[in-house]
C-alpha positions as a LaTeX table, in Angstrom:
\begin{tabular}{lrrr}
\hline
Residue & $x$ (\AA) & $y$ (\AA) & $z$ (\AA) \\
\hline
Unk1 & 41.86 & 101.97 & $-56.79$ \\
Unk2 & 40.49 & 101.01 & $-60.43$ \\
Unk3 & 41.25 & 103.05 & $-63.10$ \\
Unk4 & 37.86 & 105.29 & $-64.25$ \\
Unk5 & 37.09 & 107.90 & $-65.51$ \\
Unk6 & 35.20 & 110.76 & $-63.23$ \\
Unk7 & 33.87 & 114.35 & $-64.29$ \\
Unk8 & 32.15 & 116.22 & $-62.64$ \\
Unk9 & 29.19 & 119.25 & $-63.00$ \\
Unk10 & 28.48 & 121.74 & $-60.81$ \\
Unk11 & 24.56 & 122.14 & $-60.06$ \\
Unk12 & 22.45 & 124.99 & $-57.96$ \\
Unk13 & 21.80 & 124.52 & $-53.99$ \\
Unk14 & 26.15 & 123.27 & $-53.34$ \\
Unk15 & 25.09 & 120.04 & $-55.36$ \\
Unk16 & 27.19 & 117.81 & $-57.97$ \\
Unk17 & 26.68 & 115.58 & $-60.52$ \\
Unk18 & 29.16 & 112.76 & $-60.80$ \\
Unk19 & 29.68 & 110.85 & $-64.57$ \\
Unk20 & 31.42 & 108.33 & $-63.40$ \\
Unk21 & 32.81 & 105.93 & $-67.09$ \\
Unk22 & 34.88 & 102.18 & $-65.09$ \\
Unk23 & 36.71 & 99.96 & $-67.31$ \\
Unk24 & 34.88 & 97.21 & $-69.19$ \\
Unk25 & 35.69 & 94.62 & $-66.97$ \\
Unk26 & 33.91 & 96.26 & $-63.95$ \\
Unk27 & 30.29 & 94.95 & $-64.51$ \\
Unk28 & 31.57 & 91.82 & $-65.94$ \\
Unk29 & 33.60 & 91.04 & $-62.64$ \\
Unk30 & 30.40 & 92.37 & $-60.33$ \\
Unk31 & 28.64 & 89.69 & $-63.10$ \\
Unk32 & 30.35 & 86.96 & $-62.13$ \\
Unk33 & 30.66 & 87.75 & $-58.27$ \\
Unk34 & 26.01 & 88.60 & $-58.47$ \\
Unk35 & 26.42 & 84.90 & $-60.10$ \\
Unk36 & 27.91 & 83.37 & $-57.49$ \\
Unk37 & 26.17 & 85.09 & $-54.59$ \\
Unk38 & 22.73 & 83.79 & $-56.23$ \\
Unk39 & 23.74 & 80.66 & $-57.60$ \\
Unk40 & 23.82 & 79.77 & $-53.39$ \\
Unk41 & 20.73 & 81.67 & $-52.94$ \\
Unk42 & 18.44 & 80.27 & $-55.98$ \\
Unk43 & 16.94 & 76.55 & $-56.38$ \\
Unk44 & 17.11 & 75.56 & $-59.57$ \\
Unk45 & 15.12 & 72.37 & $-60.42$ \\
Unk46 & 17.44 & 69.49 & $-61.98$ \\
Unk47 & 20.39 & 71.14 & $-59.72$ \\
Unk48 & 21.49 & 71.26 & $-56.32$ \\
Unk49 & 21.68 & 74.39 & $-54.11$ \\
Unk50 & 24.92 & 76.43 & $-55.99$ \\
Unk51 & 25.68 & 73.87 & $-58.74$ \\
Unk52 & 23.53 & 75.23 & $-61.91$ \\
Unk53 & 25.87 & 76.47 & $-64.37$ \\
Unk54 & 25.23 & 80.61 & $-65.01$ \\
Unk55 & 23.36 & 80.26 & $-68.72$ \\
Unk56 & 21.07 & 77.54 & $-66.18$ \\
Unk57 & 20.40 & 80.38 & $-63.95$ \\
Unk58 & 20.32 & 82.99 & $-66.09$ \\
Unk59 & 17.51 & 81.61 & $-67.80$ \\
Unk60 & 15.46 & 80.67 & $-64.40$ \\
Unk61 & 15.93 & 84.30 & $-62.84$ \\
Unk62 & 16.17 & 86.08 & $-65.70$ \\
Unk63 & 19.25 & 87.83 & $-66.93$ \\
Unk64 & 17.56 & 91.36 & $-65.74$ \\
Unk65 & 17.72 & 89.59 & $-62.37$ \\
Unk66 & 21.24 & 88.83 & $-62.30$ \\
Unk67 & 21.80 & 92.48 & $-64.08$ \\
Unk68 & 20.00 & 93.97 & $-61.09$ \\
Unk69 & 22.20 & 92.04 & $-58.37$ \\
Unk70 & 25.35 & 92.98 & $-60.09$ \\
Unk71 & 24.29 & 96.82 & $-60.16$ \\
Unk72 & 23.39 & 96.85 & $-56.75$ \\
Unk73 & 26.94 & 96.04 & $-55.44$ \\
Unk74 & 28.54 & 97.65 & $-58.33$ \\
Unk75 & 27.30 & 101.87 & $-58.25$ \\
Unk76 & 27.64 & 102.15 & $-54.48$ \\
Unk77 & 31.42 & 100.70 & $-55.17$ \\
Unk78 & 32.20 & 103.01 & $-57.49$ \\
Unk79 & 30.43 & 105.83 & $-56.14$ \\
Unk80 & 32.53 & 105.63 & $-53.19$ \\
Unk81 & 35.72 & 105.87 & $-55.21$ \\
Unk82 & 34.48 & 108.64 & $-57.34$ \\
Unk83 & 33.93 & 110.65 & $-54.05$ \\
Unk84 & 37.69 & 109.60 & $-53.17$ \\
Unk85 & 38.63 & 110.69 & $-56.31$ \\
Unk86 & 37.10 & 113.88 & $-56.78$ \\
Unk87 & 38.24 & 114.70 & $-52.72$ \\
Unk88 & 34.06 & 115.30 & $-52.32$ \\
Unk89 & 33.17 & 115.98 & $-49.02$ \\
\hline
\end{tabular}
């Protein structure tokens, strides 16, 4: 398990809000791992399929794009291990 950093606040109706603070590194790595998922995905004139270098792609998609993709696999990830964490049921 990575090390973060979880608190938690009791709200009305048996409900809790999670603050959940991961290392740097985290949305770098899930960065790099969204690149190479849609580097396969994307076609990028002047390349073939999974060969444009990330600033190439970045700047076809849109860095909001790649951003988005990262994010997507990243929260539920660390959601899960805040749950873990925190023993949440």
């Amino acid at each position: 398990m990575r090390s973060m950093k979880v608190t938690t606040e009791t709200l009305e109706d048996s409900q809790v809000a999670l603050n959940i603070e991961a290392e740097a590194g985290e949305l770098s790595k899930a960065m790099d791992d969204a690149y190479r998922r849609l580097v396969n995905k994307v076609s990028v004139p002047g390349f073939r399929r999974g060969k444009a270098p990330r600033l190439i792609l970045e700047q076809h998609i849109g860095k909001g794009a790649l951003l988005e993709e990262a994010l997507e696999e990243l929260i539920p990830r660390l959601y899960s291990e805040a749950i873990d964490l925190q023993k949440i049921e």
